[in-house]
SETIBA-980646 format. One record per residue (C-alpha): chain; z, x, y; residue in one letter. Coordinates in pm, 1 decimal, always signed. Layout:
residues N
- A; Z; X; Y; a
...
//
This chain:
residues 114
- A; -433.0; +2598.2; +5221.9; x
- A; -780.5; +2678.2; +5278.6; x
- A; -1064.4; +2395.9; +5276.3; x
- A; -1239.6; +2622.8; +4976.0; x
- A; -940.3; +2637.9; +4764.8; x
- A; -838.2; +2233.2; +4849.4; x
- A; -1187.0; +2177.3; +4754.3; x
- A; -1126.4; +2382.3; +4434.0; x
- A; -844.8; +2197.0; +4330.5; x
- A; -1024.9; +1864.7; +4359.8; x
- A; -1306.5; +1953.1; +4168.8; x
- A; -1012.8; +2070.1; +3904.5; x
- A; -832.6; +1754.5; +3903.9; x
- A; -1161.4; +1531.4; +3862.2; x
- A; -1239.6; +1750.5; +3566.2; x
- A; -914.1; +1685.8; +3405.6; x
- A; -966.9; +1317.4; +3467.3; x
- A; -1260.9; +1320.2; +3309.1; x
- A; -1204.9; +1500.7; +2978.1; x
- A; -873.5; +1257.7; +2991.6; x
- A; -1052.1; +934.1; +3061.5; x
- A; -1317.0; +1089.4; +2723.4; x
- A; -1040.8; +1144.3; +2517.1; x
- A; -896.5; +805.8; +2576.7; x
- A; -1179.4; +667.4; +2439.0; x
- A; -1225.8; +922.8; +2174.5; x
- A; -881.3; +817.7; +2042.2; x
- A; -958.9; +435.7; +2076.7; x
- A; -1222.5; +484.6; +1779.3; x
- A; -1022.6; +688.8; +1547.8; x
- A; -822.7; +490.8; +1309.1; x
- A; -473.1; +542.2; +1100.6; x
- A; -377.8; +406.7; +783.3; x
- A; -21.4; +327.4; +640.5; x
- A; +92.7; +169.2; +288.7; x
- A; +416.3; -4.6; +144.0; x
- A; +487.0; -108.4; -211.6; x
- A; +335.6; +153.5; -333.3; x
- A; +44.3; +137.9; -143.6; x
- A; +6.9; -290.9; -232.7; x
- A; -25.1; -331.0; +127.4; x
- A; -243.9; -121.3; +343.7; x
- A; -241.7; -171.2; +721.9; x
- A; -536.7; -16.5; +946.5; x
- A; -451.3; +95.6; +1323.3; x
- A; -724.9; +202.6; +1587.8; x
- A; -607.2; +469.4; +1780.8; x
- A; -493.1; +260.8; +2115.6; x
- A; -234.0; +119.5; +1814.1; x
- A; -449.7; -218.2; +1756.2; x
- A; -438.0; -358.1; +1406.1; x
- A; -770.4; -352.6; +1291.0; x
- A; -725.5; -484.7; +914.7; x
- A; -496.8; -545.8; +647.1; x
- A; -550.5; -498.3; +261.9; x
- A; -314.5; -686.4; +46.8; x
- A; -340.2; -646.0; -335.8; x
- A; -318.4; -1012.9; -494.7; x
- A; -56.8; -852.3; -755.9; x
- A; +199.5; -828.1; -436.9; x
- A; +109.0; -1202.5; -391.6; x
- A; +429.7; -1441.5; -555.5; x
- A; +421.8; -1745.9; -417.8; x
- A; +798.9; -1742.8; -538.7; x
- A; +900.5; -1449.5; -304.7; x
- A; +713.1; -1456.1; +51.9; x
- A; +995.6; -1284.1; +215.2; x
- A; +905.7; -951.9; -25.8; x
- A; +532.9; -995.0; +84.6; x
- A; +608.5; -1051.6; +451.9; x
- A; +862.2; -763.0; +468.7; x
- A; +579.9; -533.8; +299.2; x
- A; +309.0; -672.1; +583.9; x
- A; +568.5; -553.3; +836.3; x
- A; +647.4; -204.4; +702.9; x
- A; +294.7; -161.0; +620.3; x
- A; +209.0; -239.2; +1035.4; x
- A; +517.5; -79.3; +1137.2; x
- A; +382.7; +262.8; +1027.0; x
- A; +1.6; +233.3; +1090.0; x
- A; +157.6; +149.7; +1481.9; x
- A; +387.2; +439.3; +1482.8; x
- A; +51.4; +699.7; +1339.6; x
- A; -140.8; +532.1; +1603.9; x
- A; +91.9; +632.5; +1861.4; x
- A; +127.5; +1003.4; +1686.8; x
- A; -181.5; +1061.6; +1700.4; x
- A; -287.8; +927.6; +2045.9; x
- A; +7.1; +1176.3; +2144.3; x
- A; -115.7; +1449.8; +1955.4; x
- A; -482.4; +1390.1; +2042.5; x
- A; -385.7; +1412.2; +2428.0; x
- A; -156.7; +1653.6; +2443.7; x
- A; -491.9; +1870.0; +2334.7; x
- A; -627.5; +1763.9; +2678.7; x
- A; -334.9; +1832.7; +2892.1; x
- A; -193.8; +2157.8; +2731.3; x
- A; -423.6; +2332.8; +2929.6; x
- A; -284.3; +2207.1; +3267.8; x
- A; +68.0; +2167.4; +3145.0; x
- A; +166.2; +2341.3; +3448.1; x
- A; +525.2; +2243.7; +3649.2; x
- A; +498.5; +1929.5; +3844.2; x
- A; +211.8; +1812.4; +3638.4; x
- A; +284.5; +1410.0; +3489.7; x
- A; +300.2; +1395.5; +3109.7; x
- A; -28.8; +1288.4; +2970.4; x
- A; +137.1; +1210.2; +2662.0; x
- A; +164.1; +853.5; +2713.5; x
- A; -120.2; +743.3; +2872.7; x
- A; -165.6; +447.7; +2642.1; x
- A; +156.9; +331.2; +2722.1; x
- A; +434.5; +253.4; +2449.9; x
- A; +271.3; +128.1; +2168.2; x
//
């Protein structure tokens, strides 16, 4: 391999780090929602899958059934983790389609498991 194309393939590879490493934080900021009981408890995930707020309507709130409530807080977090984790997928797999070339790692979960 010549010098010019070695050189060619690192300027390559520090390009795809950087549109990776924007991404990343691109996806940090966006944010997911997800609901259960009929949307009585609202969960809020940033996109690195980081529970930024909850919403519970005080109609949900029975002091005579806290499991209901606390199985509703679970689903609700449950699925804002799991659309976090969709869409950091989906928003990276934008960046490394391009280079999705054999022997290349899979940028799909650069954010580890969330």
């Amino acid at each position: 391999m010549s010098k010019k194309m070695f050189g060619e393939i690192m300027r390559q590879a520090q390009k795809i780090q950087e549109e990776i490493q924007k991404k990343q934080e691109e996806v940090k900021k966006m944010t997911v929602e997800a609901s259960a009981g009929g949307g009585m408890v609202v969960a809020k995930a940033n996109g690195a899958g980081e529970i930024i707020s909850i919403k519970i309507d005080k109609e949900v709130v029975n002091p005579e059934d806290i499991e209901m409530l606390e199985d509703l807080v679970v689903a609700a977090i449950n699925e804002a983790i799991k659309r976090a984790h969709e869409l950091a997928q989906s928003e990276m797999a934008k960046v490394s389609m391009p280079f999705n070339l054999p022997g290349m790692p899979d940028l799909s979960n650069l954010f580890g498991k969330l």
